[in-house]
N, C-alpha and C positions, 0 to 999 in steps of 0.2 A: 504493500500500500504506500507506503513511503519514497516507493519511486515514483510511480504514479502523481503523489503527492508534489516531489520537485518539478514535475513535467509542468502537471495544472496551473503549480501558484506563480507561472509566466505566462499558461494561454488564456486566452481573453476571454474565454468562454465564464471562466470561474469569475472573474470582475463583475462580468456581465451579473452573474448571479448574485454579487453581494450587491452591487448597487441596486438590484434589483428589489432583494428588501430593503434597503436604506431609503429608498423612494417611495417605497409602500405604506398605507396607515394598516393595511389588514394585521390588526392586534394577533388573529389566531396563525396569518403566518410567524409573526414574530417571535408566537412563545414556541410554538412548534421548533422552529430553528435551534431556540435555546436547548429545548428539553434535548434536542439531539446532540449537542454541545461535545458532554462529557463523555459519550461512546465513543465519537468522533475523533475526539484529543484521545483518550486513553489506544485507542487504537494505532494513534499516528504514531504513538510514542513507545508501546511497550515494549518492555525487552532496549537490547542496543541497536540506538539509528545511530548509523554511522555516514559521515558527511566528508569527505574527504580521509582525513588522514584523524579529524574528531571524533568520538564517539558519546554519544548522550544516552543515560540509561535510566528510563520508567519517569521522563523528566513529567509528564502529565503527572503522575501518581505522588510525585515527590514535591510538587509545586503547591499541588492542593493539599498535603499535608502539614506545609509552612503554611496556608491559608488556615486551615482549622485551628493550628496552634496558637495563631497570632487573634484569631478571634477571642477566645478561650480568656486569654490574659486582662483582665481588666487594669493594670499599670505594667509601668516600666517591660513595654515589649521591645524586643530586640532581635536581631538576625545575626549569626554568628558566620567563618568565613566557609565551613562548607555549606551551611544554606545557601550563602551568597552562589555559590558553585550551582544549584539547584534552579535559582532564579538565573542564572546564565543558561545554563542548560535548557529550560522550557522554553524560551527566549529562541535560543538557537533552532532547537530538533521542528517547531511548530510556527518558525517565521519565516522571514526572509533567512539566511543564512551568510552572517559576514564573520570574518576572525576577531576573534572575542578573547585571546588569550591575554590579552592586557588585564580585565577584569580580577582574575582572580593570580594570575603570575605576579603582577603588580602588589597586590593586596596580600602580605602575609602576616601581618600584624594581626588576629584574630580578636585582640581586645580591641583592636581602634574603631574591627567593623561593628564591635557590639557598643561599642562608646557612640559612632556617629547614625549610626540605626536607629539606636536609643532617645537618642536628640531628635531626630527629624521624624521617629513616630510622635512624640512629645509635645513637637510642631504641629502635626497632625489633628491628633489630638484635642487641639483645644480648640480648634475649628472644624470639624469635618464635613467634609461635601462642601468647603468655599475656597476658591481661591488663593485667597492671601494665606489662606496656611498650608495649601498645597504647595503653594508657591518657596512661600520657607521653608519646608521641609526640602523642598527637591533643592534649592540652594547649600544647605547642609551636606546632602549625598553628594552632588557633584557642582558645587562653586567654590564655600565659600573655603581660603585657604587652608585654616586648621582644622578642618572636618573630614572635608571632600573626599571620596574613594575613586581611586586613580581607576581609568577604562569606564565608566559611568557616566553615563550621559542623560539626558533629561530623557529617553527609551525606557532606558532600564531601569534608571532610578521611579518613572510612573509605574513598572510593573511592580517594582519590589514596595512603593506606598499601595498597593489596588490588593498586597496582602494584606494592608489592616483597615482602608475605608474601600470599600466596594465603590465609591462614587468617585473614584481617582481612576477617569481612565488612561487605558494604556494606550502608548502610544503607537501604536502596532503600523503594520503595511497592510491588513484585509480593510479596518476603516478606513483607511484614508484613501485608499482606491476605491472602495465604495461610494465615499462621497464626493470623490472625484477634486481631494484636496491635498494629493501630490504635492510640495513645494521644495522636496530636495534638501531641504534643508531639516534638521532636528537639532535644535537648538533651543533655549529657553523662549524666546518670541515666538515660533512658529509652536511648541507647544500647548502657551496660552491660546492660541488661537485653536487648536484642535481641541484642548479642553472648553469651551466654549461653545463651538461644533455640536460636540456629543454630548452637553447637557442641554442644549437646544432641541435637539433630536428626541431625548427622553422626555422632556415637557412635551414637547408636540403629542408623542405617541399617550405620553398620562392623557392629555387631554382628549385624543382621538378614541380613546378604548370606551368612555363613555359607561355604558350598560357592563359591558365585559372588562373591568378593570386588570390590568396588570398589575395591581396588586404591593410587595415591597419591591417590583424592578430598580435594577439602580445601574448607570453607567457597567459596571461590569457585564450586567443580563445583558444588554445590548452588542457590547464588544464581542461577547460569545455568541451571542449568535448571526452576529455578522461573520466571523471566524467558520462559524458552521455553515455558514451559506455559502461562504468561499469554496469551502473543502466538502460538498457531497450531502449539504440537509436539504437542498430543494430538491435532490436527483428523487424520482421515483426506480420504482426496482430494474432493472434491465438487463438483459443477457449479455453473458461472457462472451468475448470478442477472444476467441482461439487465438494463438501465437501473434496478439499486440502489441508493440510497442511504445513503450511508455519515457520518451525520451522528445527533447527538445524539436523545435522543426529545422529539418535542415539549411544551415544560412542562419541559424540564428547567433548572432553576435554573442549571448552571454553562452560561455562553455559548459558543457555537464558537466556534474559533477558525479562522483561515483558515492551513491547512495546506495546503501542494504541493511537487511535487517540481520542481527545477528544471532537469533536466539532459537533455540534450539523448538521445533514444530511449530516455527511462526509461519505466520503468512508470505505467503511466496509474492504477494504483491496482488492487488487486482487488477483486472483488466475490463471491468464495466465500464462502461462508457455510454453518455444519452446520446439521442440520433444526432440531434444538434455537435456533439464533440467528432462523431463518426464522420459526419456532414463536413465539418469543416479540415479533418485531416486529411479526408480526402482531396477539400479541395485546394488544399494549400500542395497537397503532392503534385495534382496536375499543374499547378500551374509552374512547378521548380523542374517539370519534365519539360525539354524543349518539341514543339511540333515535327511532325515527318515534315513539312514544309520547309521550318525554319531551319531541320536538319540536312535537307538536302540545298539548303542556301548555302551553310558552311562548309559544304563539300565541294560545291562550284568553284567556289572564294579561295577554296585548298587548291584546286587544279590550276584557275588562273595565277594564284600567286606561284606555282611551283614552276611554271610555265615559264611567268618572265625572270627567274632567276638562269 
């Protein structure tokens, strides 16, 4: 599934489908998305994804278990540095995927990550679900100088606050293609701006459910199930496509990468696919085959040039 997975979260087909609930008020597709969430993620992750020369192991299972825990705590929460390792890991195996060793190679003082953790849920804390103290907290993880954890950017540090306030979201690649608010940049401006975004988005949807409420949703319900939209909760059920290929299209600029599972009776990878992804491989193949026409052009163009030499 996780090749599969790398294939998808570049073809267009999958965008298409997250914006597609991002633009939608239907409340019952929304919760549906969610509720598919966590099969979704536990799947993509179990066992060792391995990403190159990385390997990430049960990062779904180990992410949500730093969630529980950090719920749990009513003072002084904190994340220690192989949690931190955890929140990299989930980050990695179920996003985009860029080299992340700085994060935790960087970071081996294990009291400093529990000292400024400590501080910027603290920050958290006193405000939650508002800005100005989302705001200071993420300054704390990655600004201000005697805090800051080296490899932590205003990404990672929204994942690792969205384990203690659910209404901190993260800064992910499925939203922001969903709503079509790409800016290339992930820096502290451009994430006010996407926090902003995604609680505009949740007020609308509070307001649009009307009779069928959504209930305690909070910025996180949302992020998940745009994530699930992304990766396979609109797909209805569909037949295995025999000896498919699950890899990049050819000409395409960014390189594969060698993705596999490594665990012993996992999934060898799906090959489902809706008409619509059938539909469009095909037709990206025809059109990278050259014509019988345009091939006997190039064979003219061969004679005459060999001619006047």
């Amino acid at each position: 599934w996780t090749e599969q997975r790398e294939w998808r979260m570049r073809h267009k087909g999958d965008a298409k489908a997250a914006a597609t609930l991002w633009e939608s008020s239907d409340v019952d597709l929304w919760q549906s998305c969610s509720r598919r969430y966590a099969a979704l993620a536990e799947t993509a992750s179990r066992g060792n994804v391995q990403i190159g020369k990385s390997c990430y192991k049960d990062a779904h299972r180990r992410l949500e278990s730093l969630r529980a825990r950090l719920a749990e705590l009513k003072t002084s929460p904190e994340l220690g540095l192989e949690d931190l390792l955890a929140v990299r890991d989930w980050k990695m195996a179920l996003n985009k995927w860029r080299p992340s060793g700085a994060i935790v190679g960087q970071n081996t003082d294990d009291a400093k990550v529990r000292e400024t953790t400590r501080l910027a849920f603290a920050e958290l804390d006193a405000g939650p679900g508002t800005w100005p103290s989302c705001e200071r907290a993420l300054r704390i993880l990655c600004e201000d100088k005697g805090t800051k954890l080296k490899g932590l950017g205003p990404a990672t540090a929204s994942l690792v606050l969205s384990l203690r306030d659910p209404n901190v979201p993260f800064f992910g690649e499925a939203v922001l293609e969903a709503a079509h608010a790409k800016t290339g940049r992930y820096d502290m401006r451009a994430y006010r701006e996407f926090h902003g975004l995604v609680q505009r988005r949740l007020e609308q949807l509070h307001a649009a459910a009307a009779s069928s409420s959504l209930g305690d949703w909070t910025c996180l319900s949302l992020c998940q199930a745009v994530w699930a939209a992304a990766f396979g909760a609109l797909e209805h059920d569909t037949p295995k496509r025999e000896g498919c290929e699950d890899a990049p299209r050819s000409g395409s600029k960014t390189p594969r990468r060698d993705v596999s599972r490594a665990r012993s009776g996992g999934d060898a990878g799906a090959c489902a696919g809706t008409a619509e992804e059938v539909g469009s491989v095909a037709t990206d193949e025809l059109h990278q085959r050259p014509t019988e026409k345009k091939r006997r052009r190039v064979e003219v163009k061969g004679k005459d040039d060999g001619g006047g030499g």
